[in-house]
C-alpha positions in Angstrom: 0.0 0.0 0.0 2.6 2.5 -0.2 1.1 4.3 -3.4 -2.5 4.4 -3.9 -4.7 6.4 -6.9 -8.0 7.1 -6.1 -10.8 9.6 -6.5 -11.1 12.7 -3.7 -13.9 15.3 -3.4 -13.0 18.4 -1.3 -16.4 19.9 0.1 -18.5 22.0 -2.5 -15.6 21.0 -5.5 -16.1 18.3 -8.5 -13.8 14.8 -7.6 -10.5 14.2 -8.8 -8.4 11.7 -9.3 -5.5 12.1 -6.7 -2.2 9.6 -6.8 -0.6 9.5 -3.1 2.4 8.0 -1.5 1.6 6.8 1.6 3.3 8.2 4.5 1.4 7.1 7.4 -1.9 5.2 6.9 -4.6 6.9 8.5 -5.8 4.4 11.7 -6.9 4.8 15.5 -3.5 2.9 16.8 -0.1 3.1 16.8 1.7 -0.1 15.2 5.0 -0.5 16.2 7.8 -3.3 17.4 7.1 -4.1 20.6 10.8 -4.2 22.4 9.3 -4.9 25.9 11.0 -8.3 26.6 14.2 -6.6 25.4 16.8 -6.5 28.5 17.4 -2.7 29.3 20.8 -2.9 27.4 19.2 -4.6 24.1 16.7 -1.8 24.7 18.7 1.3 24.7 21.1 -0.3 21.7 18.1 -1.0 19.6 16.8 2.3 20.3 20.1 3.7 19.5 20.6 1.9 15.8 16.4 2.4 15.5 16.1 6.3 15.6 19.9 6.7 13.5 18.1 4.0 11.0 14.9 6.2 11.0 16.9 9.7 10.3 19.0 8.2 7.7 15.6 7.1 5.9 14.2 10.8 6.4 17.0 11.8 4.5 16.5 9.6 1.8 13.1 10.7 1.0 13.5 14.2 1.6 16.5 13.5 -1.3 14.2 11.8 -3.2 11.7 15.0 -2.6 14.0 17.0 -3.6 14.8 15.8 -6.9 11.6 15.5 -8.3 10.6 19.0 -7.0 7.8 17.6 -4.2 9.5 19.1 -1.5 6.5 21.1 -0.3 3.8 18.1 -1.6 2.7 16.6 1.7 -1.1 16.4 2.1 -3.5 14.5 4.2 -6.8 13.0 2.9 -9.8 12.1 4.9 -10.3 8.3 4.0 -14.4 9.3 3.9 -14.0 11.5 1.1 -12.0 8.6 -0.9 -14.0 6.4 -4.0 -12.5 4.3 -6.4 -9.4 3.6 -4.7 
């Protein structure tokens, strides 16, 4: 599900087709990897390599932004006012 096309009416506007890629899938929970078990040494190490994994993968989008002149393209669409996706 990372890119989805579908159709998207904005209140009082004809619908259009819209072509997204999926950032953070709209839900009412977080999901996650649950590191509970992890002793509190495995814990802070994972934690360590997890967020410099996370920053280095920011920076790979925002590259890949960046190049195709999105840079300023993030939008959110209410899942209701999605057909034909």
């Amino acid at each position: 599900m990372p890119v989805k096309t579908f159709m998207y009416t904005k209140d009082g506007k004809d619908p259009e087709q819209r072509t997204l890629a999926v950032l953070n899938a709209a839900s009412d929970s977080d999901f996650g990897i649950d590191i509970t078990e992890l002793d509190e040494d495995a814990k802070t190490a994972f934690i360590e390599e997890f967020e410099h994994e996370l920053e280095e993968h920011k920076q790979l989008i925002a590259d890949l932004m960046y190049r195709f002149d999105l840079k300023h393209k993030f939008r959110r669409f209410k899942t209701e006012k999605m057909t034909d996706i």
